[in-house]
N, C-alpha and C positions, 0 to 999 in steps of 0.2 A: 504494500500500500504506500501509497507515493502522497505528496501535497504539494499543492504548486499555489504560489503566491504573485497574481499578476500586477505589474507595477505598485508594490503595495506604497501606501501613504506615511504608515505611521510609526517611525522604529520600535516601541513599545510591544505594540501589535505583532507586529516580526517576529523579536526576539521571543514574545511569550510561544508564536506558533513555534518558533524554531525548537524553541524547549521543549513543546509537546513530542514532538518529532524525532530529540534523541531519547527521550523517556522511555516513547513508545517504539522506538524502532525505525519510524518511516526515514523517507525519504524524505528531502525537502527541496522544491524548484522554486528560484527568485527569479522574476522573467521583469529584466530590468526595462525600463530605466524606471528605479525606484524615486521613492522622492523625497531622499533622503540620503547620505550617502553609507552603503553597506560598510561602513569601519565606524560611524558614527559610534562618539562612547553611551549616546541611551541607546541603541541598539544592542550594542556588546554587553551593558548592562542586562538589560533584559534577558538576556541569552544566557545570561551569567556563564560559570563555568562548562554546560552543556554544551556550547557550540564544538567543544575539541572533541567532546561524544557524537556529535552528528554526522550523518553524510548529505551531505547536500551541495547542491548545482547551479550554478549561477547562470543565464541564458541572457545573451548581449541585445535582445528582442524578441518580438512573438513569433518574428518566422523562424528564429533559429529555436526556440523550443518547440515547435510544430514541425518542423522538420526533424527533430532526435524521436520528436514522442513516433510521430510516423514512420520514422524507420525502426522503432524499438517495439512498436503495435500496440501501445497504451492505450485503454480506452479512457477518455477525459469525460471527469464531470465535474460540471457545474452547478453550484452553490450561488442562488440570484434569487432574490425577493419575486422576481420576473417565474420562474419555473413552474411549469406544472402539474410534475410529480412531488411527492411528498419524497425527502429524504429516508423516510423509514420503508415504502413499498418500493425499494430496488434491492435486487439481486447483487450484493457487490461480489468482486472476485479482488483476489489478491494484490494484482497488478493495476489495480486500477489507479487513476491518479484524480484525485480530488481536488478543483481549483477554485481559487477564491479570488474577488476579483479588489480594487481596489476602494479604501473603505470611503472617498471621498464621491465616487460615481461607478463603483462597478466596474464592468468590462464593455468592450463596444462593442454594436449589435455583429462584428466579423468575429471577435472572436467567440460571442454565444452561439452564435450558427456552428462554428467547427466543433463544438460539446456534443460529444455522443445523446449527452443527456445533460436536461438547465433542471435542476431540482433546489426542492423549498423547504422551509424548515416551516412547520406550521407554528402560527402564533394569535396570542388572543386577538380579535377585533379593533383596526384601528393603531396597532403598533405598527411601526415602519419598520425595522429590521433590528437581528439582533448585535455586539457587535462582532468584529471577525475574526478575532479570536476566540469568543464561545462558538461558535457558529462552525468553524474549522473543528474545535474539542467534540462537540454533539455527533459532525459526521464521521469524523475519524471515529469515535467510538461505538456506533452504530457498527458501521464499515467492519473494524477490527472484530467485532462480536460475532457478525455474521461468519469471517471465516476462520474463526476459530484461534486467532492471533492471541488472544489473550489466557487462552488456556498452552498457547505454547511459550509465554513469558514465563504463567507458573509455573511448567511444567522445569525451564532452565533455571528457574531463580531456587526449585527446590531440589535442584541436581547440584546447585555451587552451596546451602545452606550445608 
């Protein structure tokens, strides 16, 4: 299970997803040009000591991460208030990559089209959205549950105990 973070806005935000990401194992795609710059110290902050846990990928723009993900056979989805599946009725698989778009406006309607799948996180009446780092936490953890990823954390953490 992959995450990819497009142009994101806010190093906070970043650095929390990136922290989710060596916690839990993913992957992590930064599909610049951020707005922000990636060395910034609240970024690193955020990220605290996990970023030297992480594996993650830096992408110089959308075509050059659309071109690895296509040649690599990722399937992408998308996290957008816009979507019209619900994040809990998909079938995830392992390789999938989960993208979030940036938290000032989202992603443009080119790069919604190229998402296998624009999915929603449901919410009470009249909320506009959650923010993008709860929102990344909720589907990675769905995601990770469905295949089984977290029964194979416990399964290592109670092989090293």
């Amino acid at each position: 299970m992959q995450i990819a973070l497009y142009q994101p806005d806010i190093p906070q935000n970043t650095g929390t997803i990136l922290r989710l990401c060596a916690c839990l194992g993913l992957t992590a795609h930064i599909i610049e040009p951020a707005g922000f710059p990636v060395s910034d110290r609240q970024f690193r902050r955020a990220g605290m000591d996990y970023l030297d846990q992480l594996d993650w990928r830096r992408h110089d723009s959308w075509s050059a991460f659309e071109g690895w993900r296509a040649a690599a056979g990722h399937r992408l989805l998308l996290l957008t208030t816009k979507g019209a599946t619900s994040y809990l009725d998909v079938s995830y698989r392992p390789d999938d990559i989960l993208l979030l778009g940036r938290e000032s406006v989202g992603v443009p309607a080119s790069v919604a089209e190229a998402a296998d799948a624009r999915l929603r996180i449901p919410l009470k009446s009249g909320m506009r959205s959650l923010n993008v780092a709860m929102a990344a936490a909720m589907a990675a953890g769905e995601a990770l549950r469905q295949v089984g990823h977290f029964v194979q954390l416990q399964s290592a953490q109670g092989a090293s105990e």
